[in-house]
C-alpha positions, -999 to 999 in steps of 0.1 A, spaced: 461 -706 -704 480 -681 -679 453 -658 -681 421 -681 -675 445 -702 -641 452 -663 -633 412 -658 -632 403 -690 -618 428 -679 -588 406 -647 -585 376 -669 -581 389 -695 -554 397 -668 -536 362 -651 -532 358 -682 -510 380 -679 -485 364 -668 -450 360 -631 -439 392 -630 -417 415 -643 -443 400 -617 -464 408 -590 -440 441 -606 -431 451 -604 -467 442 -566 -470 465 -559 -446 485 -531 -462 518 -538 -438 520 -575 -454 517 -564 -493 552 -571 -511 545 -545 -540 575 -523 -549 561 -491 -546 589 -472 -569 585 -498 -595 546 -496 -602 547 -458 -596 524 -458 -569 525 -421 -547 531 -419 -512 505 -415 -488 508 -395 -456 471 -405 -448 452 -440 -453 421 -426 -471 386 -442 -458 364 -470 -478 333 -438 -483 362 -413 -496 376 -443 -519 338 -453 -530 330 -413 -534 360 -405 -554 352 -394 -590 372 -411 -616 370 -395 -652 372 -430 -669 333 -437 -653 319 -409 -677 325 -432 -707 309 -463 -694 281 -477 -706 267 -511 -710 262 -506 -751 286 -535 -763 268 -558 -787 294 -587 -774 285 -583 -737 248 -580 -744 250 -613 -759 273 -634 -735 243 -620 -714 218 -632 -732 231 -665 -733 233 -673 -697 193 -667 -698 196 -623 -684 181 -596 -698 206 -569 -713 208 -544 -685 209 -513 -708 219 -479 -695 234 -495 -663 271 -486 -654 297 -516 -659 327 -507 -640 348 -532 -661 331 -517 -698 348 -503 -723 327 -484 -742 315 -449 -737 280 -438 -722 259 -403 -720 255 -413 -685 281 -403 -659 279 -420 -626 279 -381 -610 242 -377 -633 231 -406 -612 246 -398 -582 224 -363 -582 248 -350 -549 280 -362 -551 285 -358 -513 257 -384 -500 264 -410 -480 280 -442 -485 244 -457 -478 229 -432 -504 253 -440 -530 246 -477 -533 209 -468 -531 211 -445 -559 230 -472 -581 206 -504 -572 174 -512 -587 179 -483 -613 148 -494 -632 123 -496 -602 134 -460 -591 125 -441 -624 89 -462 -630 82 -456 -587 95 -426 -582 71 -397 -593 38 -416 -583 45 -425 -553 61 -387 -537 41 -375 -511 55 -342 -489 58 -343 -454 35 -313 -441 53 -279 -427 47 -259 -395 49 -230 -400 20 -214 -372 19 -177 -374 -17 -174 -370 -29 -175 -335 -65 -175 -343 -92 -154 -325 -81 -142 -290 -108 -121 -283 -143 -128 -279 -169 -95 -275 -198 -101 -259 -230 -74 -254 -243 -77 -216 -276 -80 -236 -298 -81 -202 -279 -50 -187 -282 -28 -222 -317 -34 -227 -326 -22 -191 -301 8 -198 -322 15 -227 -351 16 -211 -339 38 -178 -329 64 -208 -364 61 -224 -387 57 -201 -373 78 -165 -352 104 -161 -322 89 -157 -302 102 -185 -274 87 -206 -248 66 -196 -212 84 -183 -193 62 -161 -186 23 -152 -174 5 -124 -168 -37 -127 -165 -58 -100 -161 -92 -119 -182 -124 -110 -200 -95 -83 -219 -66 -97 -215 -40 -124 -222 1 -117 -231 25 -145 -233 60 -136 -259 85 -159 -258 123 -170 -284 129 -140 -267 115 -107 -279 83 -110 -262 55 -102 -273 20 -118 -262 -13 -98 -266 -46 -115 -257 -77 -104 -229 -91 -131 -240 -125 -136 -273 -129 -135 -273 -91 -156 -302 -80 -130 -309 -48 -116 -303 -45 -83 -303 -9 -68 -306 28 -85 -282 51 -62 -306 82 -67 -286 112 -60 -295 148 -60 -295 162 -90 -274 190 -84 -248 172 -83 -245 167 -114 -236 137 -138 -215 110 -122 -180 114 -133 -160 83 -113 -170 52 -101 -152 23 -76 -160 -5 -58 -140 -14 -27 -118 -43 -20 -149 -66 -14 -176 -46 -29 -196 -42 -1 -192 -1 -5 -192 22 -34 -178 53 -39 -196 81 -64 -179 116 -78 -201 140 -94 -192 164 -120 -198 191 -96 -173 178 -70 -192 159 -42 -185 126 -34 -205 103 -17 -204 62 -8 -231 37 -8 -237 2 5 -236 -21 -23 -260 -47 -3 -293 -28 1 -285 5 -16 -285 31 13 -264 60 15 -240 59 40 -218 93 37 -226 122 19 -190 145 14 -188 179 5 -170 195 -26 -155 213 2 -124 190 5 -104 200 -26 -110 232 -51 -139 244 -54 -161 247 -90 -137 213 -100 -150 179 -110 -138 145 -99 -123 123 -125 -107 98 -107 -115 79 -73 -97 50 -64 -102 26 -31 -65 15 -17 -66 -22 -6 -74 -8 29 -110 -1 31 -108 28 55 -88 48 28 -91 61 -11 -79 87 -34 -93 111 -55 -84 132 -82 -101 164 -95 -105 185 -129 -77 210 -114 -51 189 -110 -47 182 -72 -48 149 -61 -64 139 -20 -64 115 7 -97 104 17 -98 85 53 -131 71 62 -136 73 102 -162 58 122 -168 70 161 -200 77 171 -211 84 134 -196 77 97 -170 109 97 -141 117 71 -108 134 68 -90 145 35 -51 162 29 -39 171 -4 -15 146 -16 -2 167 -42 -14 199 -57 -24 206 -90 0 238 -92 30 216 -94 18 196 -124 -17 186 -132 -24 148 -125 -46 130 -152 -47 98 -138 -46 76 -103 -38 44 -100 -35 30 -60 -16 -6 -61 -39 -38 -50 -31 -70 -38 -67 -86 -41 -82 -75 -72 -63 -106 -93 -71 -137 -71 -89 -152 -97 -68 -160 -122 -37 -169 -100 -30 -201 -81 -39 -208 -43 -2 -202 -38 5 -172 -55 -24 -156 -40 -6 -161 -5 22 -143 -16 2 -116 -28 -22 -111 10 19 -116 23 35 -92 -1 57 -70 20 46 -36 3 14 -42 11 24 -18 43 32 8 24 3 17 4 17 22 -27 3 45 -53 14 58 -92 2 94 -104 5 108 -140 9 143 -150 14 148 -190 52 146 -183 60 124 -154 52 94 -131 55 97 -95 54 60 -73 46 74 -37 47 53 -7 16 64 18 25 45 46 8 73 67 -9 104 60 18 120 80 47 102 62 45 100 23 75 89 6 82 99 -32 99 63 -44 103 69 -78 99 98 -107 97 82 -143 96 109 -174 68 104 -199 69 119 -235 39 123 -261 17 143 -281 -4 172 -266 -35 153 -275 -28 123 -257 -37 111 -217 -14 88 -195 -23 56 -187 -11 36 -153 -17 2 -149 -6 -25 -125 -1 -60 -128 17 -90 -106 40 -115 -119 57 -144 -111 98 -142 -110 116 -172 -111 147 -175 -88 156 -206 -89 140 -239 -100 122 -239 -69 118 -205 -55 94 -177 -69 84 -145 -60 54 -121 -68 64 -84 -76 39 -58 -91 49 -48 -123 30 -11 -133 29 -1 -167 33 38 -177 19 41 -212 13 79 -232 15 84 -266 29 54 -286 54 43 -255 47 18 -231 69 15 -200 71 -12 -173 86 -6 -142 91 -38 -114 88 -27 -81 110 -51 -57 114 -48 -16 142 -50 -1 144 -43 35 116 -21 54 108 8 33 136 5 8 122 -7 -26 142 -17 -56 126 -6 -93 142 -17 -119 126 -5 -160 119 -38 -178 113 -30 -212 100 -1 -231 80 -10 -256 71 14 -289 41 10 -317 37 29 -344 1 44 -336 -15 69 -307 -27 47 -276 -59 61 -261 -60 32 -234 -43 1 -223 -55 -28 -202 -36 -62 -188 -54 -86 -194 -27 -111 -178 7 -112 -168 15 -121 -202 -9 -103 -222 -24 -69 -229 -44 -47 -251 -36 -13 -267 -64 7 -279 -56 30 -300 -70 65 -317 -93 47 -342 -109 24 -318 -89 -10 -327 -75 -34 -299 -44 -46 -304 -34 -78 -284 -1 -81 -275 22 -103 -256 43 -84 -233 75 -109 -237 83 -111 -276 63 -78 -281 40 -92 -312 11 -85 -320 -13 -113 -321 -42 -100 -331 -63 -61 -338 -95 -63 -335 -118 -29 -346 -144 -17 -319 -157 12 -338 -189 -8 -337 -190 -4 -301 -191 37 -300 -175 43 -268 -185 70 -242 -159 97 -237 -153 115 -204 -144 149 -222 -170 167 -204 -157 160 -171 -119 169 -184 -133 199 -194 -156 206 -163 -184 221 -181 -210 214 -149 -187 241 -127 -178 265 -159 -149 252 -176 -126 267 -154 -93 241 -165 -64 245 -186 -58 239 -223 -38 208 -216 -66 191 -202 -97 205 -220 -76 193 -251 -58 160 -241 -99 156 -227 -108 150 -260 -98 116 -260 -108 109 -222 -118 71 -214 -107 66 -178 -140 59 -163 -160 38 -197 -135 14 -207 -124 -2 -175 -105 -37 -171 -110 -61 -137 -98 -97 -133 -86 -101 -166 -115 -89 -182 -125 -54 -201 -154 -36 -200 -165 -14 -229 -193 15 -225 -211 24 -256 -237 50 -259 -263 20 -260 -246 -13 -253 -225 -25 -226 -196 -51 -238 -174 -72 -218 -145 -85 -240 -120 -112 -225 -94 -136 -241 -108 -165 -258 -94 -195 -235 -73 -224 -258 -109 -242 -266 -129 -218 -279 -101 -205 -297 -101 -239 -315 -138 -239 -317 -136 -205 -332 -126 -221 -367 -150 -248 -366 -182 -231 -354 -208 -213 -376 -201 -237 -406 -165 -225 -406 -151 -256 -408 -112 -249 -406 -100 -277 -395 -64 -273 -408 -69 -240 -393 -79 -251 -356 -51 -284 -362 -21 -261 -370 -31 -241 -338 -35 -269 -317 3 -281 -325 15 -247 -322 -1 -247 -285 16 -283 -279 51 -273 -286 47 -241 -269 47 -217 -294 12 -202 -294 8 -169 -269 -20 -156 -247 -30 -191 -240 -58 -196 -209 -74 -221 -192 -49 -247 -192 -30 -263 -165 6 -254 -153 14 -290 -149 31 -301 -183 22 -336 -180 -16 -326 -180 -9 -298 -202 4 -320 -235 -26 -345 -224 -54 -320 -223 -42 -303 -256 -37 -345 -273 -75 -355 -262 -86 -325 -281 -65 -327 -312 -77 -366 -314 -113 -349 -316 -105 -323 -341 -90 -353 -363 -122 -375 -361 -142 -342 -368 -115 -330 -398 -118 -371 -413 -148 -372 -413 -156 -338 -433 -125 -339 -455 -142 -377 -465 -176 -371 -467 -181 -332 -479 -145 -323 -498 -140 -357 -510 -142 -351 -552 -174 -367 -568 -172 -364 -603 -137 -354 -629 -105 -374 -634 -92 -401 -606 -59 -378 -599 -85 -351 -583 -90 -376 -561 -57 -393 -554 -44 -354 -552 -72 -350 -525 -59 -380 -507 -26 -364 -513 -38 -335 -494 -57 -351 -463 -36 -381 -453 -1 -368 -443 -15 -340 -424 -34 -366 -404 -5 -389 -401 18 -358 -393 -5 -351 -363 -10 -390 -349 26 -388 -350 28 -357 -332 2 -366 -303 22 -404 -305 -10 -420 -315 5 -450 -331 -26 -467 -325 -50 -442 -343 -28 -441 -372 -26 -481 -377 -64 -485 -365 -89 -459 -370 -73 -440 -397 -61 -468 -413 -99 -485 -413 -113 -452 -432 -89 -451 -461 -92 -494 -465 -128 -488 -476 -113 -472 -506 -87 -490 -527 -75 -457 -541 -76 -441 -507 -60 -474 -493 -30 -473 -521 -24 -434 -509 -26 -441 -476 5 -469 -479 25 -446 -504 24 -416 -475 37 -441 -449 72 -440 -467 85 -400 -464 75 -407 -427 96 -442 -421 126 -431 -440 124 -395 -417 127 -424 -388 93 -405 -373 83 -436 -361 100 -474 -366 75 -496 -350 40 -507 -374 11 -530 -366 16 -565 -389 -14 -555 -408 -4 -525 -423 29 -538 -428 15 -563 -447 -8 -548 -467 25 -522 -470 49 -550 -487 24 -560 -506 17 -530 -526 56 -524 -525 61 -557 -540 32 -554 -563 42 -519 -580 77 -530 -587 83 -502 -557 114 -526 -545 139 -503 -536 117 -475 -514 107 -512 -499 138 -518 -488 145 -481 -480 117 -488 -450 124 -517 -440 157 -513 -428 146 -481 -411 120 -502 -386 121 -520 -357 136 -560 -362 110 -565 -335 82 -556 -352 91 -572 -383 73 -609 -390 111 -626 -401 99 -653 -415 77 -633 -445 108 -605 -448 131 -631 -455 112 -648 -481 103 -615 -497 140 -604 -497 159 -637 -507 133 -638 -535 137 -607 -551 175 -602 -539 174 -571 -511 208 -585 -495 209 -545 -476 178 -559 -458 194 -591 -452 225 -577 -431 203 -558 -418 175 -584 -401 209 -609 -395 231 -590 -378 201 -569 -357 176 -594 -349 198 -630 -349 233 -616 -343 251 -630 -371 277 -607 -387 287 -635 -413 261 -661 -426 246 -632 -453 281 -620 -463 291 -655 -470 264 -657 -490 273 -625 -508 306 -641 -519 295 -670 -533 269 -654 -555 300 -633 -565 312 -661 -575 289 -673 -596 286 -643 -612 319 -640 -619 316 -674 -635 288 -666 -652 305 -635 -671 336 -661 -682 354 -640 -659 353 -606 -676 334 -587 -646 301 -588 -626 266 -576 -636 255 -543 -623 233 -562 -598 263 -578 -583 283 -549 -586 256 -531 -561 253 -557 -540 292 -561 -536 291 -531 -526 269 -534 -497 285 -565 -484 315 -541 -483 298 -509 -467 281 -537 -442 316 -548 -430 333 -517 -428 308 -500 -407 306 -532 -382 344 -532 -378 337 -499 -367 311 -506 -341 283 -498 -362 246 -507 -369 243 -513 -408 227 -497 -426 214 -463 -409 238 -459 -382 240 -467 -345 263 -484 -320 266 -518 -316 267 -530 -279 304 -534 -268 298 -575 -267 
């Protein structure tokens, strides 16, 4: 009789309110003698999860096996609940709590969701895994697009067949303006660049030989020609006439000119010759068109390969109204700044006057005998502050397999600042390198390949072979066979590999010479780099998706074409991903959809397509494409329809989105509640919105099939009540209790205890059950 009062005690007193219950756990009231039960000192209260977490040995042998208990079950009208833990059992089990567990350090939530609804979990849990999608984006897809100047090559071909014009040796680009091609017989070819026409032929005497150097000026109104044989002579690009003839007599005789360069002032250039020596050429105009030259620096003290004047007009195009400003404002525009390369060393030289030239700089360049230098220049924009930039030329001294980049800053008058940025080394021989923007460039190397780079992280996004292409050297001219090949070995050898004046670069874009096709190769901007896997039957629409994202988060390099603004940016890069969806639903549906062999090729295909497509809706937050048009294609299908639920889940409990249209939430219970799939249901719905959430039909669903961790959940969130649910808790306890003639609780209850505990502990604490969160301060 003592024993069933003393367990009718422990039932009244499951009834009592919440705060009695608390005030009744208050350790400093307990009367037990601590030295007479043997109970240990403890220096620190240990928490309800480390309590809850704890592993006692005595769990391994529990099991639920006992004939007796199976049958006091049966007769209040349960089902035995075989393999189930019973904390209060006796007998052993094969089944430790730990096996179920899987990681003993979950949290508290995890625990109790590993122990509840045992059954559902091992008949749900293999049919309905789907794998959120990873992005990993190392492919940056086709940056460069080669295209033959079809119109210009064909009229080549038939100046070389059908005149006497000879081959092609030479180029000159002035982008969006015209295009110059200079021929083995002193004949320059002018076309106009868009339109691919001819528009002069700069006849010269033939004596002159072949035309070894070409530039336009700052505006391409003028032209300037050097001839293997050392003339020079300048042209008006509007109607073709010859406007100053100049004799070899201004530098060495019996040397050719490799290199002519307008400076940004019209009135002035440079030239370099097949000796060496490098000149000023001033244009003067009195009563006729007169010239002056000086030798800038003489081919005795170290032959110069290569000239390379800075410009501040030649990159408007691809800079902003602002930036261009800065660059027709830059201070060193005064000073006429100018980069030679000998094999061995850069000079930067300040001409600020032919009487006053200024050596700012001497950089040391290293390399194989066979190889030429390279100079280059480039602006870029240097950030200050978050509201002030600046514009300094950057110039790029490449030989051999080294790149170096030198920033040129002004201080105060003539006083310039350079500072070395980077070097940068590849493991192949670079025969030419071109910007093609501030970010970007292309080394060419000894077998013809481009390799695109980008200049901050150094990688290598793509190398594209131009073998195809059979570029045009300039050896002849390094060698000066029109004048007797009087040079030295250096240059008749490094010659070999000559391609100063055939592959040219202007305004971002390259210009390639071949011996019967002209190419102009640019980057691909951010759209046709998507096209480029879904043109020409391609149809790589993962492909093109994956680079999309990368391009959204900011991870894809040598991007064009979009705008600076970040806003418009992330907007312009959303409208097209939206598109390549549609595209990539429709094919994956209607041409990779399985249509014969066993239904799992075609759940696995659904597998495949949906969580990609949900993983970008989410990406682009497109809420309303996943719950609309998305969700309209796979309802057709009740296979397609079932998958497209099931994928839902990995993406809820991720909390990648916590809001759902009532459609698909319906449709989503459902199928839970259909499939037995109770637990994952619950899972989700305590990870969405209350607000979303039709109360009314989530109530019913839960109080019917006993999901009391959704129940706290929608109580305490959407109505405020931290106790109606709990009470509820307690007197089911009760029951229970009664139910087992006071011997223990079912493993039901057991779980469900255990929320009702979790759920107050973590609102004493301030809270949200179940998934975390603070509760407002009221």
């Amino acid at each position: 009789m003592s024993d069933s009062v003393g367990d009718n005690q422990k039932v009244s007193s499951l009834s009592k309110d919440i705060d009695s219950l608390l005030d009744e756990c208050d350790p400093a009231s307990s009367s037990i003698d601590d030295l007479l039960f043997d109970i240990p000192a403890l220096t620190i209260l240990p928490s309800l999860e480390s309590i809850l977490h704890e592993h006692d040995p005595t769990l391994d042998s529990i099991s639920l096996s006992s004939s007796t208990q199976n049958q006091t079950l049966t007769q209040y009208g349960e089902k035995p609940a075989h393999n189930l833990p019973h904390i209060l059992s006796p007998h052993p089990s094969s089944a430790s709590l730990d096996s179920l567990l899987d990681v003993p350090n979950q949290p508290l939530d995890n625990y109790i969701l590993k122990i509840h609804h045992q059954q559902q979990d091992a008949a749900s849990t293999d049919e309905s895994f789907v794998e959120i999608p990873k992005h990993n984006q190392i492919n940056h897809g086709s940056l460069l697009k080669v295209v033959e100047l079809q119109t210009i090559s064909n009229q080549l071909a038939l100046c070389i067949e059908r005149t006497n014009y000879g081959n092609p040796t030479t180029i000159d680009v002035f982008a969006n303006r015209f295009v110059a091609i200079g021929t083995s017989k002193s004949v320059v070819l002018l076309f106009e660049h868009q339109t691919q026409i001819l528009k002069h032929c700069l006849n010269s005497d033939i004596t002159n030989g072949a035309v070894s150097a070409l530039n336009f000026n700052s505006d391409a109104t003028r032209i300037l020609v050097g001839y293997a044989r050392g003339r020079i002579q300048m042209f008006d690009c509007s109607n073709g006439k010859l406007l100053r003839n100049i004799n070899s007599d201004i530098h060495a005789p019996d040397t050719a000119i490799l290199n002519i360069k307008f400076t940004h002032d019209p009135t002035a250039a440079i030239f370099s010759d097949s000796g060496g020596s490098v000149y000023v050429l001033e244009f003067t105009r009195t009563l006729k068109r007169g010239y002056q030259s000086k030798c800038l620096f003489s081919g005795s003290r170290g032959e110069v390969c290569t000239i390379e004047p800075l410009l501040f007009n030649r990159q408007q195009e691809l800079l902003t109204s602002n930036t261009n400003e800065k660059i027709e404002q830059h201070p060193l525009k005064s000073m006429y700044l100018v980069a030679l390369a000998t094999f061995t060393k850069v000079f930067l030289l300040a001409l600020k006057s032919q009487d006053n030239v200024k050596i700012l700089h001497v950089q040391r360049l290293v390399g194989s005998n066979t190889t030429l230098p390279i100079l280059k220049w480039q602006f870029i924009i240097v950030k200050i502050s978050d509201e002030t930039n600046c514009v300094n030329p950057v110039l790029a001294a490449v030989r051999d397999k080294h790149c170096i980049f030198l920033q040129i800053q002004h201080e105060r008058d003539d006083e310039v600042q350079i500072t070395q940025l980077k070097q940068i080394t590849v493991d192949y021989s670079i025969k030419y390198f071109c910007w093609l923007n501030a970010r970007t460039f292309i080394l060419f190397d000894m077998s013809e390949r481009a390799h695109v780079i980008d200049q901050r992280s150094e990688d290598q996004l793509e190398c594209l072979p131009l073998s195809h292409c059979e570029l045009i050297y300039n050896t002849i001219f390094f060698k000066s066979l029109a004048t007797g090949g009087n040079v030295s070995t250096a240059f008749a050898l490094a010659g070999q590999n000559a391609c100063y004046q055939t592959l040219i670069s202007n305004q971002g874009r390259i210009f390639l010479l071949g011996t019967h096709i002209l190419y102009e190769i640019r980057l691909r901007d951010w759209s046709e780099r998507l096209d480029y896997y879904v043109e020409n039957g391609k149809h790589q629409y993962e492909q093109a998706l994956e680079l999309a994202y990368s391009m959204l988060v900011g991870k894809a390099k040598g991007l064009t074409g979009l705008s600076m603004d970040p806003i418009k940016r992330r907007q312009c890069i959303s409208d097209r991903m939206v598109s390549l969806l549609h595209s990539y639903l429709k094919y994956s549906l209607n041409h990779e959809c399985p249509q014969s062999g066993k239904i799992e090729l075609l759940r696995q295909h659904y597998r495949n397509v949906l969580p990609r497509s949900i993983d970008y809706c989410l990406l682009i937050d497109r809420l309303d494409l996943l719950f609309g048009l998305i969700y309209d294609l796979f309802s057709k299908d009740s296979i397609a329809h079932g998958i497209y639920l099931q994928c839902l889940e990995p993406y809820i409990l991720s909390n990648r989105f916590d809001t759902i249209s009532p459609i698909v939430l319906k449709d989503f219970i459902q199928s839970y509640v259909e499939n037995n799939h109770l637990n994952q249901l619950e899972n989700c719905l305590n990870r969405l919105d209350v607000s979303c959430l039709d109360l009314d039909q989530i109530i019913q669903i839960t109080r019917k099939y006993e999901l009391y961790m959704t129940l706290l959940h929608i109580y305490s969130e959407a109505f405020k009540d931290f106790t109606t649910i709990v009470k509820e808790i307690l007197e089911k306890l009760e029951d229970d209790f009664a139910q087992n003639q006071g011997v223990g609780y079912s493993s039901k209850m057991i779980a469900i205890g255990n929320q009702a505990l979790v759920f107050i502990q973590t609102t004493l604490v301030g809270d949200i059950y179940p998934y975390g969160g603070r509760l407002s301060s009221d």
